[in-house]
C-alpha positions in Angstrom: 0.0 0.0 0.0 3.0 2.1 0.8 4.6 1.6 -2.4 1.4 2.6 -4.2 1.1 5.7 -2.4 4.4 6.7 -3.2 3.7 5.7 -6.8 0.8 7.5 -6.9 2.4 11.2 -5.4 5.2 10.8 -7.9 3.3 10.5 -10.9 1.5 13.1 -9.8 4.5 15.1 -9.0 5.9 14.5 -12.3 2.5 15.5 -14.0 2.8 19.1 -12.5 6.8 19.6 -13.1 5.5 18.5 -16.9 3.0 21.3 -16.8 5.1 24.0 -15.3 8.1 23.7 -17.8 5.5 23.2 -20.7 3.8 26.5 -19.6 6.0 29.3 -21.0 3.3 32.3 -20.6 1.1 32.2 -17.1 -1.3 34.8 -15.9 -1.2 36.6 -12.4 -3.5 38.6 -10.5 -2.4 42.0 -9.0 -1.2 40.2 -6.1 0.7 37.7 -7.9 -1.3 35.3 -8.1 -2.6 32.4 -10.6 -5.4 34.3 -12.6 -8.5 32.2 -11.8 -11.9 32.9 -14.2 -14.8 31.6 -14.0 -17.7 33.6 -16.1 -18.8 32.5 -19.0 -20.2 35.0 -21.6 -18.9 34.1 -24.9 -21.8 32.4 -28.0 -18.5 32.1 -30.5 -15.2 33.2 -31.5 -13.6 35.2 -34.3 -10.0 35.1 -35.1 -8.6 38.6 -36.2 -5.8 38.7 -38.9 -3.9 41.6 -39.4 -3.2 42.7 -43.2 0.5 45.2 -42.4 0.0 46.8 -45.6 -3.1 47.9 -45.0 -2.5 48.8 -40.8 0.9 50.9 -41.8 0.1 52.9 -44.9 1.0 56.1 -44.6 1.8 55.3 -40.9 4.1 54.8 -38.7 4.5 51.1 -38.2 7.4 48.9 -35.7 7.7 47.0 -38.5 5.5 45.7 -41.7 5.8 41.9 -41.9 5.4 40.3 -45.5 2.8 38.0 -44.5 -0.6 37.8 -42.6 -0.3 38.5 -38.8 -2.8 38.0 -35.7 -4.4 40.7 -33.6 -6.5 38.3 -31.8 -8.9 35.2 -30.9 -12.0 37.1 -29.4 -15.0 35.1 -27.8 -18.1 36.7 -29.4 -20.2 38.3 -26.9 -23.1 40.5 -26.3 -21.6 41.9 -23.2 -17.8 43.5 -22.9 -16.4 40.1 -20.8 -13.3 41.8 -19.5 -15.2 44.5 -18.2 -17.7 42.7 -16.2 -15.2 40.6 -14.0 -12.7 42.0 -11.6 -10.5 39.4 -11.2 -9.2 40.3 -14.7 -9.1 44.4 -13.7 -5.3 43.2 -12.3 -4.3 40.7 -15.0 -0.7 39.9 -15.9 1.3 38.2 -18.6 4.6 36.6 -17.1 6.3 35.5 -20.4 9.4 33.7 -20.0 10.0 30.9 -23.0 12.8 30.5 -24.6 14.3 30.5 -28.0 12.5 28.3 -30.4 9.1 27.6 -28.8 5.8 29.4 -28.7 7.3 32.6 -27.7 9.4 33.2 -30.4 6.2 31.5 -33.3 4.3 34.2 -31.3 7.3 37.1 -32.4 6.7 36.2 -36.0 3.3 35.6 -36.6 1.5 37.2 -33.4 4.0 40.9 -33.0 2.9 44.5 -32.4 2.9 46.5 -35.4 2.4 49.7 -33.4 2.9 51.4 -29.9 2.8 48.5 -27.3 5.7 46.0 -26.7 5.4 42.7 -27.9 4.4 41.7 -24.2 2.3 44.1 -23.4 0.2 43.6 -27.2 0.3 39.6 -25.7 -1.2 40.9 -22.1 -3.9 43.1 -23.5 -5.3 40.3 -25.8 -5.3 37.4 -23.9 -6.1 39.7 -20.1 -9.4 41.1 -22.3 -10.2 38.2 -24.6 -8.3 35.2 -23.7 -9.9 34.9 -20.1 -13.3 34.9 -21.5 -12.4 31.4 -23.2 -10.6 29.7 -20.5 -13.2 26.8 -20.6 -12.0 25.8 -23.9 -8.3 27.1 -23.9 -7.3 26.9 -19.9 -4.6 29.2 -19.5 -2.6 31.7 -21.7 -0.1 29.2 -23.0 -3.1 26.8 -24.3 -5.1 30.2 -25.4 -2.1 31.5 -27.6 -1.1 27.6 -29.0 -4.6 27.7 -30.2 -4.8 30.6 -31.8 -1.6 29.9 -33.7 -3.1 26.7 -34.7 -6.1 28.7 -35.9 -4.0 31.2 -38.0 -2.3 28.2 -39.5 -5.5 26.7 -40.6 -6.9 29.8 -42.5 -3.7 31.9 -43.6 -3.2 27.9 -45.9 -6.5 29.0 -47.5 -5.5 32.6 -48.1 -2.1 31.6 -49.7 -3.2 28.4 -51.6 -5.6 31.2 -53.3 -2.4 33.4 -53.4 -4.0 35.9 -51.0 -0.8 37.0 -49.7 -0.3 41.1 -48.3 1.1 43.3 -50.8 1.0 47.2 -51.4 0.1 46.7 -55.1 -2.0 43.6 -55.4 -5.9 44.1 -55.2 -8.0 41.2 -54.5 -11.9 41.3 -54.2 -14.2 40.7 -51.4 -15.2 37.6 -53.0 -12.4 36.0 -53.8 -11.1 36.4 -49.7 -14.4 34.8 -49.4 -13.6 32.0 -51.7 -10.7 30.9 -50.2 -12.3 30.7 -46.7 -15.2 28.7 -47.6 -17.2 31.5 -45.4 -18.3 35.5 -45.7 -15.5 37.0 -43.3 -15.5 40.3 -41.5 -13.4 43.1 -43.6 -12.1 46.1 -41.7 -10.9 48.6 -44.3 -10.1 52.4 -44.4 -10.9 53.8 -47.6 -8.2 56.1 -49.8 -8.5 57.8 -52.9 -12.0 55.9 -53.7 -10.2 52.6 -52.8 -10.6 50.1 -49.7 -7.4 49.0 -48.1 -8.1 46.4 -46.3 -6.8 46.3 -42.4 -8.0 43.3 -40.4 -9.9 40.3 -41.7 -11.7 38.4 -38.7 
């Protein structure tokens, strides 16, 4: 019986030393600690791609990226979900992976075009959105793997179409919608008579 016990606490022990190396972004209150959420509000989710031609012309931009990029994964909601819970008022990102895991994916695909560090873009999205999903992706880590995983899935589409960003190419509404199998969400500024498109969710 003794033997089993001891069997028992070290698989569990091994279970949670697996969990805390895996997870290389965690959430903290304002007092330090774990982030705990337990409102539900969300009826779906829209993924928000960012088009850097179309967010830095004619502005000032960190950099302009030659491919598709992620503002966010947002649970769909009739209510503002971040607003309506206090326990995400003191939310904060503690990101600490290292070189070649989701971190630096996130620095390529997921980066701050404008103002905000990288970290601080990372904190805003998943404090506001990412908590109001935690039934589905637990934790920042598992919320950011799967909205890589998302991006993955529909920037394929876009570029098997050859729907790739550009300052001279001009694609129409319904070839984007094509691509995706589905009518998408444009955001676009218009210039000169012409839409650029910004964000595609």
């Amino acid at each position: 019986y003794l033997n089993e016990m001891l069997l028992l606490l070290l698989t569990a022990y091994l279970s949670l030393t697996a969990a805390a190396a895996a997870a290389e972004i965690e959430a903290a209150d304002e007092n330090g600690n774990p982030l705990v959420v337990t409102n539900r509000y969300y009826r779906d989710m829209i993924m928000v791609l960012q088009w850097p031609p179309g967010i830095c012309f004619n502005e000032w931009c960190r950099s302009e990226p030659g491919h598709w990029t992620i503002h966010g994964l947002w649970p769909n909601s009739p209510q503002e979900c971040y607003e309506t819970s206090r326990a995400r008022q003191g939310c904060k990102l503690h990101v600490h992976g290292g070189r070649g895991g989701l971190v630096e994916k996130m620095k390529k695909k997921w980066p701050s075009l404008k103002g905000w560090s990288y970290e601080q873009f990372w904190e805003h999205e998943y404090c506001k959105h990412g908590t109001c999903c935690d039934d589905i992706l637990p934790g920042p880590t598992e919320y950011f793997k799967g909205a890589l995983e998302l991006y993955e899935s529909i920037v394929y589409k876009l570029q098997a179409a050859n729907i790739t960003p550009s300052n001279d190419k001009q694609y129409r509404f319904e070839d984007v919608e094509r691509a995706l199998s589905y009518k998408p969400k444009f955001w676009c500024k218009e210039v000169n008579g012409k839409q650029i498109l910004q964000q595609l969710g």
